[in-house]
Backbone as JSON Lines, residues from 0, in Angstrom:
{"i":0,"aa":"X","n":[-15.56,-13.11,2.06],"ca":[-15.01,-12.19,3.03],"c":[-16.19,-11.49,3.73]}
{"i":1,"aa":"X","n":[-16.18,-11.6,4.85],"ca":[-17.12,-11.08,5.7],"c":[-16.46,-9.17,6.28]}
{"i":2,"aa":"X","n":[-17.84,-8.22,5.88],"ca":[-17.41,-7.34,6.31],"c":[-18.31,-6.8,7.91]}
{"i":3,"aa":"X","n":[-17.54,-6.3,8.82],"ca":[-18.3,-5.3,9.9],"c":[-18.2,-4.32,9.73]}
{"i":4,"aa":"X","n":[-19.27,-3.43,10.07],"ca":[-19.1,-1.9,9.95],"c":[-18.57,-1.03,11.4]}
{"i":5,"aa":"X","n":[-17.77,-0.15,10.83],"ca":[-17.13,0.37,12.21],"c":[-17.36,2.1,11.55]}
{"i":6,"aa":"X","n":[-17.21,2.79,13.16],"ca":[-17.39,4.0,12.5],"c":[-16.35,4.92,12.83]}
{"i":7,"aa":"X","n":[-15.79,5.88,12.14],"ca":[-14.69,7.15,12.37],"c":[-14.55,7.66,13.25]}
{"i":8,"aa":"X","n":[-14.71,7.61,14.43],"ca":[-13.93,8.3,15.62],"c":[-13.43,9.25,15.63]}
{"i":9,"aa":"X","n":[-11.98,9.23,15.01],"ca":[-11.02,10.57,14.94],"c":[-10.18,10.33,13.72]}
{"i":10,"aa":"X","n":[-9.9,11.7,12.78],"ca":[-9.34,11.2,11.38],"c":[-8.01,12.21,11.8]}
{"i":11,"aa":"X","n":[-7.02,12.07,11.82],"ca":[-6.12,13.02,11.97],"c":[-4.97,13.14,10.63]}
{"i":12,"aa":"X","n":[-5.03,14.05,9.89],"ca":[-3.47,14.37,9.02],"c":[-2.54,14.91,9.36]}
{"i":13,"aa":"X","n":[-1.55,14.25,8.62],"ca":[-0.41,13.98,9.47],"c":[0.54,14.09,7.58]}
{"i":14,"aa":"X","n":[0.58,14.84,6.61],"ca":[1.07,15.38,5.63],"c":[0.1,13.92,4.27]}
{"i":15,"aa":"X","n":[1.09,12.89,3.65],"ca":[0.1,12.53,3.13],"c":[-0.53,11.21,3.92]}
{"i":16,"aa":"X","n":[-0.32,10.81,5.21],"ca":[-0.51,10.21,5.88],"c":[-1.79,10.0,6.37]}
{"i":17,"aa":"X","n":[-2.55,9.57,6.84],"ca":[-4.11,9.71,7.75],"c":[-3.92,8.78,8.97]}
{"i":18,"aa":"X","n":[-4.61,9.22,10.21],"ca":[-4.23,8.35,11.39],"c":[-5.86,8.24,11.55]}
{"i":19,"aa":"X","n":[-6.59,7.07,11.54],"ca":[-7.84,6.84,11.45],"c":[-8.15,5.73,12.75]}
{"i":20,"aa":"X","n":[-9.13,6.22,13.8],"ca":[-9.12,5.35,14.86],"c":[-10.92,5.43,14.55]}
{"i":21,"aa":"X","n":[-11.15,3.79,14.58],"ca":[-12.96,3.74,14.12],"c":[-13.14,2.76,15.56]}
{"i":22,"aa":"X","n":[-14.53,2.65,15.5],"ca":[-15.58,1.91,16.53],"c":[-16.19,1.03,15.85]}
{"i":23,"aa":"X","n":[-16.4,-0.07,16.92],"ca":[-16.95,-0.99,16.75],"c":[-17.01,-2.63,16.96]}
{"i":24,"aa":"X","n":[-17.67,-3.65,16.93],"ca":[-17.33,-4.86,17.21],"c":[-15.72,-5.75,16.35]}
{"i":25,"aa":"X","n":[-15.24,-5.14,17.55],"ca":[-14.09,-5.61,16.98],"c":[-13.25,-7.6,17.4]}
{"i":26,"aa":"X","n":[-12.7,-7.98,16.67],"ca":[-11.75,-9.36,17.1],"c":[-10.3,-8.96,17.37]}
{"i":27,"aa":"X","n":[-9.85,-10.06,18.57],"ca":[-8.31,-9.46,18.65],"c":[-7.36,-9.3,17.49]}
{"i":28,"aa":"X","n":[-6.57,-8.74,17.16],"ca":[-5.51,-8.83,16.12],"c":[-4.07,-9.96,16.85]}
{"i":29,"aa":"X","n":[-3.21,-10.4,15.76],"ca":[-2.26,-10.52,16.2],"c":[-0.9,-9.93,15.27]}
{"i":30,"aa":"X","n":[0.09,-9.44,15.9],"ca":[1.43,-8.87,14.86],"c":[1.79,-9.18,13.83]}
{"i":31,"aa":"X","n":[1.01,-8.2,12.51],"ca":[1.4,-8.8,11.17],"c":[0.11,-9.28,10.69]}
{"i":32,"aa":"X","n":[-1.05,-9.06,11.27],"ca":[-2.22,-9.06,10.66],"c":[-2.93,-8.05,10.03]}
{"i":33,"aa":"X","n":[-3.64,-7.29,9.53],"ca":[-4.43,-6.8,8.86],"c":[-6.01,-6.37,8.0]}
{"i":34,"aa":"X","n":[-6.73,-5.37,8.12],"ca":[-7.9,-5.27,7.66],"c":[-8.08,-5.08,6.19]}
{"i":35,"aa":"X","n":[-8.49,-5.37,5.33],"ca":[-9.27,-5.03,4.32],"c":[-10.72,-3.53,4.4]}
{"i":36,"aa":"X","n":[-9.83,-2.91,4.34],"ca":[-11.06,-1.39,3.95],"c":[-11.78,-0.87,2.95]}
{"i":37,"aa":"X","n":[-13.12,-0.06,3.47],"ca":[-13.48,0.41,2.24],"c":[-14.5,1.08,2.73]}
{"i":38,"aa":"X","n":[-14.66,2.26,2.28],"ca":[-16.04,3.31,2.82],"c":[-17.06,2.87,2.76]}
{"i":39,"aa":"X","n":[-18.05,3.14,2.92],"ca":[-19.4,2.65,3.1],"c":[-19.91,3.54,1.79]}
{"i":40,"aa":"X","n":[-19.6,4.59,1.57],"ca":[-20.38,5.25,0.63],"c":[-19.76,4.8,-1.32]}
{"i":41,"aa":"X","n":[-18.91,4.22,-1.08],"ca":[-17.95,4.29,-1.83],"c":[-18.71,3.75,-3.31]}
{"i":42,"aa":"X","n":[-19.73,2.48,-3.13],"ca":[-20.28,1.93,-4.14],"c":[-18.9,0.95,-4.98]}
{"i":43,"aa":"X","n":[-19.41,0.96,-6.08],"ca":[-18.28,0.3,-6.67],"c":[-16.87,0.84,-7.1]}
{"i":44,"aa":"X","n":[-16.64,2.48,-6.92],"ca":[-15.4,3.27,-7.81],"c":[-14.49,3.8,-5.97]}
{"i":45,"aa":"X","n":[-13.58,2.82,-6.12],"ca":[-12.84,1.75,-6.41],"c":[-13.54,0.84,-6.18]}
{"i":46,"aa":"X","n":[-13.42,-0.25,-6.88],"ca":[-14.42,-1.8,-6.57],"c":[-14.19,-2.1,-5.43]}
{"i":47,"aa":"X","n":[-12.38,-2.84,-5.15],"ca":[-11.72,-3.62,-4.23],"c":[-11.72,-3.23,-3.13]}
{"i":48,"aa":"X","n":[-12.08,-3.55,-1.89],"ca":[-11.31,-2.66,-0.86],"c":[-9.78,-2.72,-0.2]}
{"i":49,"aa":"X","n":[-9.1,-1.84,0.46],"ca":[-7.4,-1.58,0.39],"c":[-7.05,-2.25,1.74]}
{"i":50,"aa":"X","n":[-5.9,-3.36,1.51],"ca":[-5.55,-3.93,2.8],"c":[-4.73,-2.91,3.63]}
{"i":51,"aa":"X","n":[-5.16,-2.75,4.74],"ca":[-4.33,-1.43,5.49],"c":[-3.8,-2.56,7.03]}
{"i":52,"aa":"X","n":[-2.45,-2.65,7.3],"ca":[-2.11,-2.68,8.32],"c":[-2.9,-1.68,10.1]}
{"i":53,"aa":"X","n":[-2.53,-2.68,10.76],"ca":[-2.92,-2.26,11.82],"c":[-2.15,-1.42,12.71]}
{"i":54,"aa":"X","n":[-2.6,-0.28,13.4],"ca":[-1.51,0.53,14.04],"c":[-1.76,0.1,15.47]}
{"i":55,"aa":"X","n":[-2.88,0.12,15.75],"ca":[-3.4,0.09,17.47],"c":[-4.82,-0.53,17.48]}
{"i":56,"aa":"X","n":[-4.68,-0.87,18.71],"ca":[-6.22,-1.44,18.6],"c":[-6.26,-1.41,20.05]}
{"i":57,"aa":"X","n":[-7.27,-1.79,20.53],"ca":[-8.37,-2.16,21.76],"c":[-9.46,-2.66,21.41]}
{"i":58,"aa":"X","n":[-9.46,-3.86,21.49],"ca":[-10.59,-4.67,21.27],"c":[-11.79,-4.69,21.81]}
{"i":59,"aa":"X","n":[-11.11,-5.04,23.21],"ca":[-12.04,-4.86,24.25],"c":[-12.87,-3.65,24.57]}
{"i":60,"aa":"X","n":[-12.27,-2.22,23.9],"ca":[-13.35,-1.03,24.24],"c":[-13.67,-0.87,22.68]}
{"i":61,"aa":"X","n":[-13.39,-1.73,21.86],"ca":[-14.25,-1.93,20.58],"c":[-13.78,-0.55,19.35]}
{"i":62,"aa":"X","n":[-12.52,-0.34,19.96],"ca":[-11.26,0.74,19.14],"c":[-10.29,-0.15,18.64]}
{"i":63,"aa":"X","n":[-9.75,0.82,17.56],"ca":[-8.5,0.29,15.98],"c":[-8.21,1.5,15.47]}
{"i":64,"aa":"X","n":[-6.5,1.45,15.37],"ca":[-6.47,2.74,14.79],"c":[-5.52,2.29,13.46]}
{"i":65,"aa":"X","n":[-5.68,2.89,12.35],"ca":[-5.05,2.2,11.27],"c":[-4.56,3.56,10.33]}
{"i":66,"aa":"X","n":[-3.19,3.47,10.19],"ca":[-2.35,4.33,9.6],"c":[-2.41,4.73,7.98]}
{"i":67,"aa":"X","n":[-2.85,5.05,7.32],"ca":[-3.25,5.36,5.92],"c":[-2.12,6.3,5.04]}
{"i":68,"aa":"X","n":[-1.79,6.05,3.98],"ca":[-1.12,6.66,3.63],"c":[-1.9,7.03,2.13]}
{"i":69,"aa":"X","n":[-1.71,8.33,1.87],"ca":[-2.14,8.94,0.73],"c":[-2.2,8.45,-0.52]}
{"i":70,"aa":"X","n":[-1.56,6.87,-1.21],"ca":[-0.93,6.48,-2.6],"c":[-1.87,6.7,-3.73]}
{"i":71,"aa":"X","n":[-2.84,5.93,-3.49],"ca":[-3.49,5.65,-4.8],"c":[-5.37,6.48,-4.4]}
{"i":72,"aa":"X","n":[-6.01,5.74,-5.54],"ca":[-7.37,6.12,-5.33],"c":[-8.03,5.81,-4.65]}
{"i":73,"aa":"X","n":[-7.78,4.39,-3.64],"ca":[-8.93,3.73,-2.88],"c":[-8.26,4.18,-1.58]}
{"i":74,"aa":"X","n":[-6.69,4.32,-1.4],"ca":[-6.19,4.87,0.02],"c":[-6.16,6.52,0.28]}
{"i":75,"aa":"X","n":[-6.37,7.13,-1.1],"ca":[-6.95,8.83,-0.98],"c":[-7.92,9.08,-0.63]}
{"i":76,"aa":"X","n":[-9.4,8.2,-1.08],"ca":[-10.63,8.15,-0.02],"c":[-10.81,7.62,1.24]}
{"i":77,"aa":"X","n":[-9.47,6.42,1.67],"ca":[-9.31,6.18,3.33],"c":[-9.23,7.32,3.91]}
{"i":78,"aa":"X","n":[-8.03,8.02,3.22],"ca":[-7.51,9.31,4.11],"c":[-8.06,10.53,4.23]}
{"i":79,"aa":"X","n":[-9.23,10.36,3.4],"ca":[-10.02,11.47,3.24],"c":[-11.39,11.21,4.31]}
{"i":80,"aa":"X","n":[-11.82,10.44,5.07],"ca":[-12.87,10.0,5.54],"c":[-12.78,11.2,7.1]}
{"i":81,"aa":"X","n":[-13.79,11.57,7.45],"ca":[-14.36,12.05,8.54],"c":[-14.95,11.52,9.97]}
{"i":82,"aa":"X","n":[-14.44,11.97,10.91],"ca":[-15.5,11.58,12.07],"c":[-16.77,11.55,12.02]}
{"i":83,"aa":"X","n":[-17.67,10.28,12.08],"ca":[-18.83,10.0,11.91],"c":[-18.85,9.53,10.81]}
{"i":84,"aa":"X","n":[-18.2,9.0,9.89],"ca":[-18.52,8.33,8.5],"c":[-18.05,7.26,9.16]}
{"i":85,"aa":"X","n":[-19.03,6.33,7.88],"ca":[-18.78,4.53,8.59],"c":[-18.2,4.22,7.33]}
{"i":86,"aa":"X","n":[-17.17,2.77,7.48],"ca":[-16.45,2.04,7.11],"c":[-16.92,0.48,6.88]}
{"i":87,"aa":"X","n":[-16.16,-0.02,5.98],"ca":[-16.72,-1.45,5.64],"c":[-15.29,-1.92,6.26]}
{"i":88,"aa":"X","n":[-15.07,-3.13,6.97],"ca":[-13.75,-3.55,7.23],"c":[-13.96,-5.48,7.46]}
{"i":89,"aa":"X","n":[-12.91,-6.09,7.16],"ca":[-12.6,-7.05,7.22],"c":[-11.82,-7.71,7.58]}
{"i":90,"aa":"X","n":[-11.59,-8.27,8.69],"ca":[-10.4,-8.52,9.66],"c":[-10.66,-9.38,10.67]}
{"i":91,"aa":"X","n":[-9.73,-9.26,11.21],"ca":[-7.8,-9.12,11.1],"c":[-8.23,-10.71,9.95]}
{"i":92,"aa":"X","n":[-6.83,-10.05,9.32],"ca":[-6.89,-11.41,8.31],"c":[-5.33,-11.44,8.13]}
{"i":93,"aa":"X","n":[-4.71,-12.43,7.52],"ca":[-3.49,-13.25,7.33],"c":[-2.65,-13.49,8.45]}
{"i":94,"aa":"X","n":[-1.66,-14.43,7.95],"ca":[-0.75,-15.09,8.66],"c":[-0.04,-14.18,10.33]}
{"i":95,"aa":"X","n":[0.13,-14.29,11.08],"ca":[0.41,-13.18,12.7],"c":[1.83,-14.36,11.98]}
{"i":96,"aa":"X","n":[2.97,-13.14,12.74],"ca":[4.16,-13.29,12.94],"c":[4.5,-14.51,13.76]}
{"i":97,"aa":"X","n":[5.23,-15.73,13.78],"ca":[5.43,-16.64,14.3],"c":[5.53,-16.31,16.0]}
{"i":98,"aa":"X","n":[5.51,-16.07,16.57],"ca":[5.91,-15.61,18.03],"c":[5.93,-16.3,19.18]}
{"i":99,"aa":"X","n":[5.43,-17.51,18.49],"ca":[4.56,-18.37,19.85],"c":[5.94,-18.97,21.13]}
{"i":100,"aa":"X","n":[7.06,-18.77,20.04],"ca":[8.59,-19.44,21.1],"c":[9.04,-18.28,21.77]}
{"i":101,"aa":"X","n":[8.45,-17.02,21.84],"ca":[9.02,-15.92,22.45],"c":[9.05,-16.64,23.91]}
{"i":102,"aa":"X","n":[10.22,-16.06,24.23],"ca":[10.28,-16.37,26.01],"c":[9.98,-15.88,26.74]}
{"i":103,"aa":"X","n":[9.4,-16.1,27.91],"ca":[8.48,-15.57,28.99],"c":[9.23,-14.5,29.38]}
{"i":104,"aa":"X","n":[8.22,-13.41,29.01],"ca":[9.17,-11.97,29.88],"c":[9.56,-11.04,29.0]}
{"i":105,"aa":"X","n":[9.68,-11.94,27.41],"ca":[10.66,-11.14,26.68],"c":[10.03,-9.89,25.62]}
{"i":106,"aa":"X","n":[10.35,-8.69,25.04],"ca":[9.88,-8.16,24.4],"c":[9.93,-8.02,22.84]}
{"i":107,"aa":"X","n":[8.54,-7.67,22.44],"ca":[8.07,-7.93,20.9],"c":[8.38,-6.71,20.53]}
{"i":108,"aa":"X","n":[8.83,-6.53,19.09],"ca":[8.88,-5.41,18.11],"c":[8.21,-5.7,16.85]}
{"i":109,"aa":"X","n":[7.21,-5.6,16.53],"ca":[6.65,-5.4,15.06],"c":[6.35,-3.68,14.75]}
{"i":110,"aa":"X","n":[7.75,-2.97,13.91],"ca":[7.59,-1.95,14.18],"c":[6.59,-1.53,12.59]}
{"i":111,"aa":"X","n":[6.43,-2.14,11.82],"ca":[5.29,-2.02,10.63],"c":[4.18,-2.13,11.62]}
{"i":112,"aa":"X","n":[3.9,-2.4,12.55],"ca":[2.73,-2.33,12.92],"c":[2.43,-1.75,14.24]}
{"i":113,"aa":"X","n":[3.8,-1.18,14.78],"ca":[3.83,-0.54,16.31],"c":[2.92,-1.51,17.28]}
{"i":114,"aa":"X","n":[4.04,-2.44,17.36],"ca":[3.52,-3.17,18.27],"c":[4.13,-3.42,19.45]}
{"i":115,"aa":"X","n":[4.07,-3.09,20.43],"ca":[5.13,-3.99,21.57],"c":[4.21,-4.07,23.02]}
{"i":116,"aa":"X","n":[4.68,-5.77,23.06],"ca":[4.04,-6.61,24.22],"c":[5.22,-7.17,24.77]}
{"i":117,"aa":"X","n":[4.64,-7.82,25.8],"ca":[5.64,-8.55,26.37],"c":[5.05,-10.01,25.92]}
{"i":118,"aa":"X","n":[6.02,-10.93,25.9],"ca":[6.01,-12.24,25.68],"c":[4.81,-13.11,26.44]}
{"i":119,"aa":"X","n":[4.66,-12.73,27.51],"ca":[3.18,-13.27,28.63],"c":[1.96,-12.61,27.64]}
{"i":120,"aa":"X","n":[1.76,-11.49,27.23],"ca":[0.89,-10.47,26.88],"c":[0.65,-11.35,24.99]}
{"i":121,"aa":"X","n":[1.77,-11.74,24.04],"ca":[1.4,-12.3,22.74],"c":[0.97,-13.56,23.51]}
{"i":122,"aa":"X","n":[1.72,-14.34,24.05],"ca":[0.97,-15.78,24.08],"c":[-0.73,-15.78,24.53]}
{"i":123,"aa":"X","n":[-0.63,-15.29,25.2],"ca":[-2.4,-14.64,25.91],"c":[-3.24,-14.2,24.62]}
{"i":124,"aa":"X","n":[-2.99,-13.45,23.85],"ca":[-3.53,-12.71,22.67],"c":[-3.87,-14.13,21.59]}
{"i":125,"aa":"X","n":[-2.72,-14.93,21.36],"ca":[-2.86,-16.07,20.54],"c":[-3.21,-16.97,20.79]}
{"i":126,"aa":"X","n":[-3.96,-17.24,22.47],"ca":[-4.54,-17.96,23.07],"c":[-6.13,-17.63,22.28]}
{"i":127,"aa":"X","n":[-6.44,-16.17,23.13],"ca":[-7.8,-15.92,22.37],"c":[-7.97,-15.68,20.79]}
{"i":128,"aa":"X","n":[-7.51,-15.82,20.16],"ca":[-7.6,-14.96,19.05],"c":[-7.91,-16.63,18.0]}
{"i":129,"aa":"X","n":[-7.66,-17.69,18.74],"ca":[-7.61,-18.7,17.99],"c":[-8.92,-19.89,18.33]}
């Protein structure tokens, strides 16, 4: 697993929630994909790093914003991270939502991942992304 480093932007709480938008060389995503996270400072405690769904992205201005929720030990230090702390991330990784028969025009809902395109806009995305 290959990681890039991206950095904290803006950390916002939102109760046990975190809304985390980082920088950096980013790849397109597609609906139903996902990063692998993990602080930079973190060392080994938690070893693994935490697969976090994608909320938003912009690739192209080299922004991702990824929704965190408070659960355990490795997603309490996601949600705990600051503007200007860097991140280890690994992505977009697994299977994108089948979409490719959407019909021209028509609109997408991946609401686990707040997504909505139009049907011209995924085929384009899964053009580049592949």
């Amino acid at each position: 697993m290959k990681f890039i480093d991206l950095e904290i932007l803006k950390a916002k709480r939102y109760g046990p929630f975190c809304e985390l938008e980082a920088g950096g060389q980013l790849q397109a995503s597609l609906p139903g994909q996902f990063y692998m996270l993990k602080g930079s400072a973190w060392g080994s405690d938690p070893l693994l790093p935490r697969p976090i769904s994608i909320m938003d992205e912009e690739p192209e201005a080299g922004k991702i914003t990824f929704l965190v929720k408070d659960l355990g030990k490795g997603s309490k230090k996601l949600a705990e991270l600051k503007a200007g702390e860097k991140l280890k991330a690994a992505g977009p990784l697994g299977n994108h939502f089948p979409f490719e028969k959407v019909l021209k025009g028509a609109v997408f809902y991946d609401v686990g991942n707040v997504w909505r395109r139009t049907g011209d806009q995924l085929r384009a995305a899964t053009t580049a992304a592949r």
